[in-house]
N, C-alpha and C positions, 0 to 999 in steps of 0.2 A: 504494500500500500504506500502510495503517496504522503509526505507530512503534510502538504497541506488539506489531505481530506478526511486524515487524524486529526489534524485541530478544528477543523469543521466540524467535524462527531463529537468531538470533548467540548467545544461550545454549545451545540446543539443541546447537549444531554446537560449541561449547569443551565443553560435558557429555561430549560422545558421545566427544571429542579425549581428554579426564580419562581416559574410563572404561578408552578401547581403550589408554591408555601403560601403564596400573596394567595391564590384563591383560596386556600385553605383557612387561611387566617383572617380572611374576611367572612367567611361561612363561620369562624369561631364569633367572629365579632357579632354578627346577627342571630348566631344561637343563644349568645347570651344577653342581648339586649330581648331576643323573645323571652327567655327565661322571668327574667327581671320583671319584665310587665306582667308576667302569667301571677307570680308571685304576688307583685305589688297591686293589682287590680283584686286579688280573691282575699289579703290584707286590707284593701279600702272597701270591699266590701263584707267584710268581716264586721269590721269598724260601725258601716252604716249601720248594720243588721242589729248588734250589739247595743251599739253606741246609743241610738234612741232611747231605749231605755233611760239613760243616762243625759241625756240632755248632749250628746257627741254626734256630729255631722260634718263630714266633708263634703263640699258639692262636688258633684262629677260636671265638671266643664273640660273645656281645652286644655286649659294651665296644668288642672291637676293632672289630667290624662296624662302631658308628656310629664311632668316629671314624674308620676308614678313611671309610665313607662320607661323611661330613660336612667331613674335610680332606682325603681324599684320597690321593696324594705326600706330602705332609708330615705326616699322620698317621701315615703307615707310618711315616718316619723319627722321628717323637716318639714311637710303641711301642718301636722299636728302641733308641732311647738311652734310654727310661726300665728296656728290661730288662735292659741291661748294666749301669745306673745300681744295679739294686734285686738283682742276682742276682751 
C-alpha cells in the first residue's frame, strides 16, 4: 500500500471516531435534559397535588416549565424559595 492512502484510512477512521463522540455526547446531552424535566414536572406536580392542602402552588406557565425543564429537582426547589422569598 501506498502512505498516502494509509494516512487517508488513519484520518478517515479518527474523522469518523470525532464525528460519532460529538453525536454521542449530544444524545447524552438531551437524555439528560429529558431526564430532568421527567423528574422535575412529576416533583411540581407532586407539589401541586400535595401542596393544596397546605396552602402551596406553583403555577405551570412558560417560566416555570423551562426551568423545571432545564434544572429539573433543583429548579422546582429554586421556584419554591424564590416564592416564599417574593410572597
Amino acid at each position: 500500500m501506498d502512505l498516502p492512502v494509509v494516512l487517508t484510512f488513519g484520518l478517515g477512521i479518527i474523522l469518523l471516531f470525532l464525528v460519532a463522540r460529538l453525536f454521542f455526547g449530544s444524545l447524552r446531552l438531551v437524555g439528560r435534559l429529558i431526564w430532568n424535566a421527567l423528574l422535575g414536572g412529576a416533583l411540581l406536580y407532586l407539589i401541586n397535588l400535595v401542596g393544596a392542602n397546605v396552602g402551596l402552588h406553583l403555577p405551570l406557565n412558560p417560566i416555570t416549565a423551562l426551568v423545571v425543564g432545564f434544572l429539573g429537582i433543583p429548579g422546582v426547589i429554586l421556584l419554591l424559595v424564590l416564592q416564599y422569598l417574593l410572597v
